[in-house]
C-alpha positions as CSV (number, residue, x, y, z in Angstrom):
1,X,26.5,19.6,-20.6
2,X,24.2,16.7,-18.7
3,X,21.0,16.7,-20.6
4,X,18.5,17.6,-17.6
5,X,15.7,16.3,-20.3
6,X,16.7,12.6,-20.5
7,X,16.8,12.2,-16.5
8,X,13.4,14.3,-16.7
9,X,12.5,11.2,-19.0
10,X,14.4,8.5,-16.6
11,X,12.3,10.3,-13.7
12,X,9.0,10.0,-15.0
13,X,9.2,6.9,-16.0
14,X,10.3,5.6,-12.7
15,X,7.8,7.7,-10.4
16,X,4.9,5.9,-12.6
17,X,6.3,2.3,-12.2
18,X,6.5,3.2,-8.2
19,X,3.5,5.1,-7.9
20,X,1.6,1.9,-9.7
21,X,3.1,-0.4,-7.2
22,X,1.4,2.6,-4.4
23,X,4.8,3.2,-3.1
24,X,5.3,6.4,-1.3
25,X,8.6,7.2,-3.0
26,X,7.0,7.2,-6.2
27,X,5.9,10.6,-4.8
28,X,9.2,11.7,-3.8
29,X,10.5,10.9,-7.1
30,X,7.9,12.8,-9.3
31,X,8.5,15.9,-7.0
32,X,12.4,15.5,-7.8
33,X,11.3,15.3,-11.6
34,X,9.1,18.4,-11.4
35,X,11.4,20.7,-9.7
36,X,13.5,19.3,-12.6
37,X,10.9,20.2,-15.0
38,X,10.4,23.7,-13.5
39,X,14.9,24.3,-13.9
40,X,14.1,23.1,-17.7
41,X,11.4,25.8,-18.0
42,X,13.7,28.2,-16.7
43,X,16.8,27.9,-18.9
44,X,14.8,27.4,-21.9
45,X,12.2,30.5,-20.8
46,X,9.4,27.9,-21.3
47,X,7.7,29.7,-18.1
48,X,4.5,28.1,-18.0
49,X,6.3,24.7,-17.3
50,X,7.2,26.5,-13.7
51,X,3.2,27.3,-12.2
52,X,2.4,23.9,-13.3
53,X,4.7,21.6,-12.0
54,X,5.0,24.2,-8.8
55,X,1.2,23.2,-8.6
56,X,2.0,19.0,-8.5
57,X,4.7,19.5,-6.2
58,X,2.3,20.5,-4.4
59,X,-0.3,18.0,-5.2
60,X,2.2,15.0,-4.3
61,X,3.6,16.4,-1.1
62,X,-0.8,16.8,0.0
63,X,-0.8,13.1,-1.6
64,X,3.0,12.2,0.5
65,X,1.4,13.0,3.8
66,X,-2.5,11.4,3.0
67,X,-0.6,8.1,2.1
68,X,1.9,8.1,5.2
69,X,-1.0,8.8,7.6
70,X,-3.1,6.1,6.3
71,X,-0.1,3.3,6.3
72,X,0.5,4.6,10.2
73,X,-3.2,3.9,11.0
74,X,-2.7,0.7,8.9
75,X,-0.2,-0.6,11.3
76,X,-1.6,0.6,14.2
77,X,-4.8,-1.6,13.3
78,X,-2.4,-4.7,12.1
79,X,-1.1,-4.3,15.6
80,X,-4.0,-4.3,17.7
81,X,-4.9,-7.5,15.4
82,X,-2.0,-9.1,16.6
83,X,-2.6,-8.3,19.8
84,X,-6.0,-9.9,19.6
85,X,-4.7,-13.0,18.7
86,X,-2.9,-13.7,21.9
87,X,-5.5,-16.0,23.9
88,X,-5.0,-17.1,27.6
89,X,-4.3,-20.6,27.9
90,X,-5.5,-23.0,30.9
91,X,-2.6,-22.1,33.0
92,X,-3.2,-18.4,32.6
93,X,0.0,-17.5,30.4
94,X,-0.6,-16.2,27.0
95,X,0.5,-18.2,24.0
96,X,0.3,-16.3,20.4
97,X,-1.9,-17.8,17.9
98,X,-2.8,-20.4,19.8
99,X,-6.8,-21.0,19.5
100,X,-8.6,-21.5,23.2
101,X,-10.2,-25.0,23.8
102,X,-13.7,-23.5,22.7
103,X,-12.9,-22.0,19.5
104,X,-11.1,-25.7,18.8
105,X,-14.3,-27.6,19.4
106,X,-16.3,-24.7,17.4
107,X,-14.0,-25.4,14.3
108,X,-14.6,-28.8,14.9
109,X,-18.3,-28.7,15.0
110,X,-18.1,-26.6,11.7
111,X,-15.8,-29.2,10.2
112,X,-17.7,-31.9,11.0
113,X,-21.0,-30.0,8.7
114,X,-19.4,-29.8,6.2
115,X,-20.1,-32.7,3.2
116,X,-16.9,-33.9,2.1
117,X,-16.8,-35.6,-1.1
118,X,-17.3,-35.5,-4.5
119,X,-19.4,-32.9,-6.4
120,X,-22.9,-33.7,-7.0
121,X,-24.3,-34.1,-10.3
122,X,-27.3,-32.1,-11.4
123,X,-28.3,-33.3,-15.1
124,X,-30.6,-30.9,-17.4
125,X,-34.0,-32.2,-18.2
């Protein structure tokens, strides 16, 4: 007989290391563990394990879809970033990454205001 209580274990531990890391299949993984709670409650005719973990199954599969939408408008935004990045270059054709004349000069302005060298000292009186 497969002890349904030591992967239960397994499970549980694993969902908690993935859902600290804020990984997705963490969620997956605890539902997998719950329905394998709810079978437990079931042979052993622990019922109450059944409303409870029916009730996170629930919770995570709500949590499942908030977390996929946000990483979708996540990467939407990262893409329009990149797009952002591509600057027209004298000649007209787009290089990636590739600062305009203006912005170079700007950096170089801000460079230049900046004090290089060592700390100043400020003694107490």
């Amino acid at each position: 007989m497969f002890h349904l209580d030591y992967l239960s274990c397994f499970l549980t531990v694993l969902a908690t290391i993935l859902l600290a890391r804020k990984s997705w299949i963490g969620l997956l993984v605890a539902i997998a563990n719950s329905l394998i709670v709810c079978v437990i409650g079931l042979r052993t005719s622990q019922l109450g394990f059944i409303p409870a973990n029916l009730f996170c199954i629930g919770v995570y599969a709500f949590s499942m879809r908030s977390w996929l939408k946000e990483r979708t408008h996540a990467n939407r935004d990262q893409a329009q970033r990149q797009k952002s990045l591509v600057v027209a270059t004298h000649n007209g054709s787009p290089q990636k990454g590739r600062p305009s004349s203006h912005s170079r000069s700007s950096i170089l302005k801000l460079t230049s205001a900046i004090k290089i060298g060592p700390p100043e000292e400020h003694h107490a009186c």
